[in-house]
N, C-alpha and C positions, 0 to 999 in steps of 0.2 A: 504494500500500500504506500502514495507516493503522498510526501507529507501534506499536501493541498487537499487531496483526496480526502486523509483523514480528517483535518480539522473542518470539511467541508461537512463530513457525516457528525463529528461531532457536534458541531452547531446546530444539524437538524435533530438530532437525537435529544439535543437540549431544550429545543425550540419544542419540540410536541411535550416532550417531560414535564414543562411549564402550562402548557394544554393541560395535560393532567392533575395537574395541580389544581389548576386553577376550575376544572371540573368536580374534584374533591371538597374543595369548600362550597360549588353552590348546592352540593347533598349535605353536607353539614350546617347549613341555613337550611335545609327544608328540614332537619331534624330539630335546629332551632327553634323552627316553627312550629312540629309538633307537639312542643313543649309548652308553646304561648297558646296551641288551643288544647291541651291539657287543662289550663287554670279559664282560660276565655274563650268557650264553644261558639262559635259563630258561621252558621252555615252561608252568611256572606260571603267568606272567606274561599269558599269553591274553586270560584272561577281564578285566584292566585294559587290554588296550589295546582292546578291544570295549565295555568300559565309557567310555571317553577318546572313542572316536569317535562314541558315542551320543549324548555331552555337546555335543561339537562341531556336531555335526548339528543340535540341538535349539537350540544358539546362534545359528547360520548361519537355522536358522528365524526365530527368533526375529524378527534381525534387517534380514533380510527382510520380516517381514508387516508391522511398525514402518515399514519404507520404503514401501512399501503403501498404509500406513494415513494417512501423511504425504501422498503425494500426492492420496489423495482426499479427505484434510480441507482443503485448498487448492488455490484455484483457478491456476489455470494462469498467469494474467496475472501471479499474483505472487510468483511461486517462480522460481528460479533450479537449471533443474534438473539441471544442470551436476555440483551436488554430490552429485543424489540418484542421478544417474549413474554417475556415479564408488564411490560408495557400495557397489552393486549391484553391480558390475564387482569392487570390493577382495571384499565379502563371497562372489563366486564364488570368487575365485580362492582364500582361503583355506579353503574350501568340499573344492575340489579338493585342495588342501594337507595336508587334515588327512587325506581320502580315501588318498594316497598313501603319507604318512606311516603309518598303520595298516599299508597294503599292505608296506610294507616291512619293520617288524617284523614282520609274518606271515611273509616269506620268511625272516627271517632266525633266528626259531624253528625254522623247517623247516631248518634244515640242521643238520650235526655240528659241535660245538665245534672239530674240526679242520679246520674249512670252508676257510681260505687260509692264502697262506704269507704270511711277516712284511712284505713289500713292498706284497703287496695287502691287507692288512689297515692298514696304515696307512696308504694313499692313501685307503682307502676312508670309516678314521677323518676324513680331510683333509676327504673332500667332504663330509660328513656335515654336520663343524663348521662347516664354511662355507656350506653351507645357510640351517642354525641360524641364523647370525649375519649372511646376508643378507636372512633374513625378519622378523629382529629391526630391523632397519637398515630396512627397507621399511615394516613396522607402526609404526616413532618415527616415520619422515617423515611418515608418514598422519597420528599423532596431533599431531606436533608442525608443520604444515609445513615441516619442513626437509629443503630443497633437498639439501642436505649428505649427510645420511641416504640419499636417493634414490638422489645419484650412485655413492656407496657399496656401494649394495647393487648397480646395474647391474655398477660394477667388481669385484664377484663374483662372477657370473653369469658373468662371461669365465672368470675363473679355474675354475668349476666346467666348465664346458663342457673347459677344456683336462683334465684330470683324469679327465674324463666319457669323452674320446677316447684314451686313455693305458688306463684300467682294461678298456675293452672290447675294448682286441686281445689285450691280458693272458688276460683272460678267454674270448677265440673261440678264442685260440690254446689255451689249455689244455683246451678243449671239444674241439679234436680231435684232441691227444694224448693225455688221460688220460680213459680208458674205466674207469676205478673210481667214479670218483664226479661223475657227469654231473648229477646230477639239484643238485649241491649247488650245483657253476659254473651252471647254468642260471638256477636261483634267485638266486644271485648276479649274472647277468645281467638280471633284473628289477629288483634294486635297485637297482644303476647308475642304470639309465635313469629310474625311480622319483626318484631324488634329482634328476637333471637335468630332471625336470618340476617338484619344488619350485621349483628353481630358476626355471625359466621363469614358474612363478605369482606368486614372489617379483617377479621380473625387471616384470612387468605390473603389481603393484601402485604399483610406482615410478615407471613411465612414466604410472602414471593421474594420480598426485600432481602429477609433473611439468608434467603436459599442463593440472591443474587451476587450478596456481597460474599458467602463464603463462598460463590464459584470465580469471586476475583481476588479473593486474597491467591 
């Protein structure tokens, strides 16, 4: 590889890296936002989080046909494509992320302001935030290599999963005692699991980072 060459791929490999980035934070404002309608249900709110997912999507495109476009403008012998790999893999996972993320404020418009009682309304707050701030913790490692970030965010992922397993017997159990408002726990049973697939998208971007850096040490 002729040193133009390189620092020619280098640049674009950098240029979409920053794509991705900068698609990671607008899934962690939509989980933001999850948050704010947590505490402020407002089914005004709709038509922005259909608008939020639109954006997302169009980014994830984006950033995609750039990976694309990168490996057919170079040839094989001198790309390393380890990264462009890994790449693909962060931008599905956050792909999926933002997907879910929407999914969740949908259900959780769908139901009555008096949706749970004060116990499950704050675990749920718990996992919510901790999502947030495993995908954030996942998306630095990406941007920053740090290892650090990574392990982080895996050691979140435990925590939501225990939380994950806690809300849903809460939740089955109250499905088959209270025959008033099934349709709301049901929903509520979506989002549960919804959050613990961020988390697992989360959980993957960190192990891709991880997996990256020790195939360049």
């Amino acid at each position: 590889m002729n040193e133009q060459t390189d620092t020619s791929l280098n640049a674009e490999l950098k240029s979409v890296e920053q794509q991705v980035v900068a698609l990671g934070r607008l899934v962690e404002q939509q989980l933001a936002d999850v948050l704010w309608i947590l505490n402020h249900p407002n089914r005004a709110l709709k038509q922005q989080i259909y608008d939020q997912l639109v954006r997302q999507e169009k980014a994830a495109e984006d950033c995609e046909l750039e990976l694309i476009s990168i490996v057919a403008r170079h040839p094989a012998d001198i790309m390393d494509l380890r990264h462009v790999l890994a790449a693909f893999r962060i931008v599905s996972d956050l792909k999926q992320a933002g997907r879910l993320s929407s999914s969740i404020a949908q259900h959780l418009l769908e139901m009555s302001p008096d949706r749970q009682d004060e116990d499950t309304a704050g675990s749920l707050h718990e996992m919510v935030d901790l999502a947030q701030i495993q995908l954030r913790d996942a998306c630095r490692a990406f941007e920053t290599r740090d290892l650090q970030h990574a392990r982080r965010a895996l050691a979140h992922g435990d925590a939501i999963s225990s939380l994950q397993s806690i809300l849903f017997k809460e939740i089955l159990q109250g499905i088959a005692e209270d025959h008033d408002s099934p349709v709301d726990l049901v929903n509520l049973l979506y989002v549960v699991k919804n959050i613990e697939k961020i988390s697992d998208h989360a959980t993957s971007i960190a192990s891709s980072l991880i997996s990256l850096c020790d195939a360049d040490a």
